[in-house]
C-alpha positions in Angstrom: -14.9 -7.1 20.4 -11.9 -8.5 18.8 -10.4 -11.5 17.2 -8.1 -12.5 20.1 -4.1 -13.8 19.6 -4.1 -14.3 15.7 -0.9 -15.7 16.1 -2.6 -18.7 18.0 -5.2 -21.2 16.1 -7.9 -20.2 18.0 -7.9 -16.6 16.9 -7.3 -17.8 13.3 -10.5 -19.7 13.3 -12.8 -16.5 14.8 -10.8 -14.3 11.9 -12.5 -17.2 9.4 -15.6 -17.3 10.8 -16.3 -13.9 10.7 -15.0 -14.1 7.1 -17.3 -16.5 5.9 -20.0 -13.6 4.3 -17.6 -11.0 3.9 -14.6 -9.7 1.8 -13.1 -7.3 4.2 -12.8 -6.9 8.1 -15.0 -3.5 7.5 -17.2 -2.2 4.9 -16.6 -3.1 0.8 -13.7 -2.1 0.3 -10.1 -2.6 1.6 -9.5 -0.5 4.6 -6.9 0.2 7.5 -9.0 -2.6 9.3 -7.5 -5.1 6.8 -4.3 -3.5 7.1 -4.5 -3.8 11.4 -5.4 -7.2 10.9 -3.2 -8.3 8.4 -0.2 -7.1 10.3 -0.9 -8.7 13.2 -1.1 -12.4 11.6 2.4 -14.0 11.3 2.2 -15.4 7.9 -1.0 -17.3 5.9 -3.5 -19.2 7.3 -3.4 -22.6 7.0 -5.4 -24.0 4.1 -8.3 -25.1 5.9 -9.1 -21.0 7.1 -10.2 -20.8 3.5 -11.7 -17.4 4.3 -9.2 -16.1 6.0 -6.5 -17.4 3.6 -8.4 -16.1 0.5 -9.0 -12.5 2.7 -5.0 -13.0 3.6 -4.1 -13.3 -0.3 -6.3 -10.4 -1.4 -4.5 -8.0 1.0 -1.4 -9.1 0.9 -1.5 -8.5 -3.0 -1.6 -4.3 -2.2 1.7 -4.8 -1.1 3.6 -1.5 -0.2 -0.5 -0.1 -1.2 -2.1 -1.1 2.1 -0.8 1.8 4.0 -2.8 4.1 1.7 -5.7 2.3 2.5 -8.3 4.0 3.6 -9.8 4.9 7.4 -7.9 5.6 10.2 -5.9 2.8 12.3 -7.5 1.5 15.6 -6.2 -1.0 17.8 -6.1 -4.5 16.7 -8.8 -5.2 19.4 -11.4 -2.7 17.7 -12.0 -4.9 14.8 -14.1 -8.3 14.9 -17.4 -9.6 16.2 -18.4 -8.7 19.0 -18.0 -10.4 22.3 -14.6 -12.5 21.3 -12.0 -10.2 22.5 -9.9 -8.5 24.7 -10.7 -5.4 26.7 -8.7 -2.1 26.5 -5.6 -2.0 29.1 -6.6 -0.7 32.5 -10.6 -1.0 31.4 -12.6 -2.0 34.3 -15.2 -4.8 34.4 -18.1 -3.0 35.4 -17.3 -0.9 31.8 -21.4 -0.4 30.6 -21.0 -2.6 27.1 -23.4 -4.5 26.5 -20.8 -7.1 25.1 -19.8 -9.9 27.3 -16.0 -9.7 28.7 -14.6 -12.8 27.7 -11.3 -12.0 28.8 -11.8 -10.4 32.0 -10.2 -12.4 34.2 -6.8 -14.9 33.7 -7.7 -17.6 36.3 -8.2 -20.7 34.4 -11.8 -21.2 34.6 -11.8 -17.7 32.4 -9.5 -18.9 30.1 -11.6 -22.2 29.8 -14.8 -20.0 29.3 -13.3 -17.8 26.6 -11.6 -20.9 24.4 -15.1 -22.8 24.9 -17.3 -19.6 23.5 -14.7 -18.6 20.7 -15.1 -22.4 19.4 -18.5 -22.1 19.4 -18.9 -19.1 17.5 -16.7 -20.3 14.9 -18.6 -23.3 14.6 -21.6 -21.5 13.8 -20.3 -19.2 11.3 -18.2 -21.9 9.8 -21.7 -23.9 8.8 -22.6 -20.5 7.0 -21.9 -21.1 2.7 -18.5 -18.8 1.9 -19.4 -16.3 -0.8 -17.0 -16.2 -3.6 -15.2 -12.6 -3.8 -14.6 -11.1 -7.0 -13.7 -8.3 -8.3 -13.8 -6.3 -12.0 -10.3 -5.1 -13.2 -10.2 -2.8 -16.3 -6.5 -3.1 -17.2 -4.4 -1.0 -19.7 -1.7 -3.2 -21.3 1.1 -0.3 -23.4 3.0 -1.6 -26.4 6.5 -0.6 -27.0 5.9 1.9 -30.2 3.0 2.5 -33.1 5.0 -0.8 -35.1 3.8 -3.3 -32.2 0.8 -5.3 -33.7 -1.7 -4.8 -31.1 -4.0 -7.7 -32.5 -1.1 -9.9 -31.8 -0.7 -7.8 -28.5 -4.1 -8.9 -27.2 -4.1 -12.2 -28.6 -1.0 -13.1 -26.1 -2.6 -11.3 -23.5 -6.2 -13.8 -23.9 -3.9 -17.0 -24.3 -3.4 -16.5 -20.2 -5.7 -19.1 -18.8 -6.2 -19.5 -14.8 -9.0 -20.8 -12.5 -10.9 -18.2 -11.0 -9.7 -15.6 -14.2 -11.9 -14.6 -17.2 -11.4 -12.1 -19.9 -14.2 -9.8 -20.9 -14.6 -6.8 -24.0 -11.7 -5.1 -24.7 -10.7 -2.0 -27.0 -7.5 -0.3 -28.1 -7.5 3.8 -27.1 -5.0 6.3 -29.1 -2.3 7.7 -26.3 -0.9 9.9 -28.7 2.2 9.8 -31.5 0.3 7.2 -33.0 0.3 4.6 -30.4 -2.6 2.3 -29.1 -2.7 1.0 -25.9 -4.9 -2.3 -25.2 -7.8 -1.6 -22.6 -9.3 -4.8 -21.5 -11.6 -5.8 -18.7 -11.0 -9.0 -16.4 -12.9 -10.9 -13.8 -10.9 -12.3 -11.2 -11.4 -14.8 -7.8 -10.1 -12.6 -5.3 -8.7 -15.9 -3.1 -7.3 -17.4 -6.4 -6.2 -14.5 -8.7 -4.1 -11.4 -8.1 -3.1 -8.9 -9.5 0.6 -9.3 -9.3 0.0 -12.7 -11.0 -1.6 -10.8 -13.9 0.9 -8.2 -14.2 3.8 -10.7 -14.1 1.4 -13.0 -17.0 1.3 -9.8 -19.4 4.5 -8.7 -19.1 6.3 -11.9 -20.0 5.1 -11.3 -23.8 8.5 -8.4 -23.8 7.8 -8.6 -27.0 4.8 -6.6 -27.7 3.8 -5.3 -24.2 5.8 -2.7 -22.8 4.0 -2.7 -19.1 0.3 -3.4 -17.6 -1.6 -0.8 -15.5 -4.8 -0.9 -13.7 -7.1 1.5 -14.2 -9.9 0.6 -12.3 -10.6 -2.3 -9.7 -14.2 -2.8 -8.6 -15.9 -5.6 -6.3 -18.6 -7.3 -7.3 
């Protein structure tokens, strides 16, 4: 299994096929999968990957974060559908897999074989609808002092307008010395809204907001 030379358009395209009906390489949730992947790609997908540019965008938002995801790291050729890449150094061909060895051999009716197959697959999962990730941030937005006028706090904060962004309930919580902080949920598009976007957004009122956490981050 694997996703072949992700440096090379050909590997790109398997890497957005397989993303078409899903968020992340493994599970629902980020994981060192994404983090293998992500690595191992030399910069974004070009704009017609959409799935694996909006899966390239997401990850990359973690930052420093992705090597706390979590999972334990494999080699980049563990990850992917089945039957696209390259076998383990030194692996024989009569290994028992079920999985057809698509890169068994370098001769160039192989190579041929391998390019022909890995198109194919991608045309197939490329005619399969993308599903629109999203997640549910609850973020907490701290004023300066008890003097900041939180209604005028959160009124700033609601005046940020993007596609793919949309403000929910929100409610002030007591952190003590009689200060407020603003707690307020958010949808976001994962491929069109980060959360380094939002944090740079919230913080530009200096005036009233002192710094934005996130206190929770679910999918949907």
């Amino acid at each position: 299994m694997g996703f072949g030379d992700l440096k090379k358009k050909e590997g790109l395209s398997v890497l957005n096929a397989y993303l078409a009906d899903k968020s992340y390489i493994e599970g629902f949730q980020p994981s060192q999968a994404d983090a293998v992947v992500f690595d191992a790609l030399s910069g974004p997908p070009s704009a017609d990957l959409e799935n694996a540019l909006r899966w390239y965008n997401h990850i990359k938002s973690y930052g420093a974060a992705r090597s706390s995801f979590t999972g334990r790291k494999k080699d980049l050729s563990a990850y992917g559908p089945a039957g696209s890449g390259a076998p383990a150094a030194g692996g024989d061909d009569d290994d028992d897999d079920d999985d057809i060895d698509l890169f068994g051999s370098d001769d160039e009716d192989a190579k041929a074989e391998r390019e022909r197959r890995l198109a194919e697959y991608a045309a197939k999962k490329a005619k399969k609808p993308a599903l629109i990730a999203k997640s549910s941030l609850l973020l907490d937005v701290k004023p300066w002092d008890d003097e900041t006028d939180m209604a005028e706090l959160e009124k700033c904060v609601r005046t940020i307008e993007a596609d793919g962004l949309l403000w929910g309930a929100s409610k002030l919580v007591p952190v003590g010395y009689g200060i407020r902080k603003l707690q307020i949920n958010a949808v976001i598009e994962d491929d069109k809204i980060s959360t380094d976007f939002l944090e740079d957004e919230i913080t530009k009122f200096e005036d009233y907001v002192q710094s934005m956490d996130i206190a929770a981050f679910n999918k949907i």
